[in-house]
C-alpha positions, -999 to +999 in steps of 0.1 A: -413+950-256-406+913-248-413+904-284-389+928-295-363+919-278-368+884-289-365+892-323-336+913-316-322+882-301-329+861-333-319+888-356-285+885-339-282+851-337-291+845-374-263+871-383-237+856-361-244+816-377-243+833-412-212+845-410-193+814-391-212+791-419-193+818-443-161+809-430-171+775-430-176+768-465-148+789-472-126+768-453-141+740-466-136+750-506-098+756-494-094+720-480-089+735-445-118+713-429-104+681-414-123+646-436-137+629-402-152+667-393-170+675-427-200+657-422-204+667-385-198+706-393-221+704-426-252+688-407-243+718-376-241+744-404-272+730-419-294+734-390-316+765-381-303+768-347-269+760-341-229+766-359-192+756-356-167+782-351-138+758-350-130+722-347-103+701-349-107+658-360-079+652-336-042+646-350-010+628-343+019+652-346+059+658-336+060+693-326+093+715-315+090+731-285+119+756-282+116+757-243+105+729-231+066+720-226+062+758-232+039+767-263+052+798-269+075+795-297+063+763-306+063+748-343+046+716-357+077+696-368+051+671-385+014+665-383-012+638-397-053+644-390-051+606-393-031+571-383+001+571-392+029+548-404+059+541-387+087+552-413+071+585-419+075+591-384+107+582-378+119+601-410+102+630-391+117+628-363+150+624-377+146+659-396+168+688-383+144+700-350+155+730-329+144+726-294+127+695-276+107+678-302+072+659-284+054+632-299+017+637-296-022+621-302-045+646-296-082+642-291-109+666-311-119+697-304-154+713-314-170+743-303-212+745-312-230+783-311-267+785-307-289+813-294-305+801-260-299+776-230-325+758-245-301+744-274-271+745-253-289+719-234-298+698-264-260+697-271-253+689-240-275+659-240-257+645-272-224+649-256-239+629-227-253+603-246-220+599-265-202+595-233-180+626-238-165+632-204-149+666-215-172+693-223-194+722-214-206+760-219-178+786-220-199+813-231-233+829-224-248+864-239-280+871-252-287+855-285-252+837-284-242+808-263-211+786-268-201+753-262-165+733-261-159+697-266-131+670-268-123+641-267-101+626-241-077+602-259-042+617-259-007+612-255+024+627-249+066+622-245+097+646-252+113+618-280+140+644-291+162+668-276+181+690-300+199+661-322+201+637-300+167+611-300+159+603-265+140+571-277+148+534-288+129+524-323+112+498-308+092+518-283+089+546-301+065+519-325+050+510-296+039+546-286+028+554-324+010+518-321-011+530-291-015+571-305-033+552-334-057+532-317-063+560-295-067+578-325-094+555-343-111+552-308-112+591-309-127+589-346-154+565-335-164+587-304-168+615-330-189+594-353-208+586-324-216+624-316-228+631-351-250+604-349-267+620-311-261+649-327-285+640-363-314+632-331-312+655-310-305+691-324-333+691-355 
């Protein structure tokens, strides 16, 4: 009986990371995978234990909140999954915006499957070895267990209110200055993960 429900378990699990590596490679053959993420998500989707069911690289963006730091409604006004110059961010926030328009670096986001506490804790031991601060399991059932984790560079400030720009040039550069080292600081911490990562979950 214990046997079967073990294979039960693995028969589960092994449908469940088929069909995330599915969407995947899909995803990946439309361009929808962010560049710093491929190599992480391939080596995940290439393992026997383990999948990504979404991930984000981290991205600087302008984004048009309609009511205030409220979500709901929200729209990117502009957004780069890398650093960014400053004239294409001025011209972006100079673009017609409805609401209050935020500037924003925003740290990765990864989420890792696998079928047991026994993997969950390999994971875990790579986020710990990477010094990721922000991270754990947000799911538990039998054959599927799933993990969240991101980085903690970020940044955020209201720049624009309706038409009006709320910011001088010269510290707006200052602000896009810091949101790109932040940036490449959160691109080396995810390099750094892959490489735990490549060690730990084989």
């Amino acid at each position: 009986m214990h046997a079967d429900e073990n294979d039960f378990k693995g028969e589960r699990f092994h449908m469940i990371k088929e069909r995330h590596k599915g969407t995947f490679e899909k995803a990946l053959g439309e361009g929808k995978v962010d560049p710093q993420m491929k190599s992480l998500c391939r080596f995940v989707a290439g393992t026997m234990d383990y999948f990504t069911s979404s991930c984000c690289s981290g991205r600087i963006m302008l984004i048009d909140l309609p009511k205030g730091e409220d979500k709901l409604g929200s729209r990117f006004h502009r957004k780069w999954h890398r650093t960014v110059a400053f004239n294409e961010l001025w011209v972006g926030l100079n673009d017609e915006s409805q609401g209050e328009v935020w500037f924003k670096q925003e740290p990765f986001i990864l989420h890792i499957g696998c079928p047991d506490l026994e993997r969950a804790q390999k994971v875990l031991q790579a986020m710990k070895k990477t010094g990721l601060k922000r991270g754990g399991i947000m799911f538990a059932a039998e054959g599927k267990w799933m993990l969240e984790l991101m980085g903690t560079q970020n940044l955020a400030v209201p720049v624009k209110k309706g038409a009006k720009v709320l910011i001088e040039r010269d510290y707006l550069k200052h602000l896009l200055q810091r949101a790109n080292e932040k940036l490449k600081k959160n691109y080396a911490l995810l390099k750094k993960f892959e490489k735990n990562c490549r060690r730990l979950l084989e």
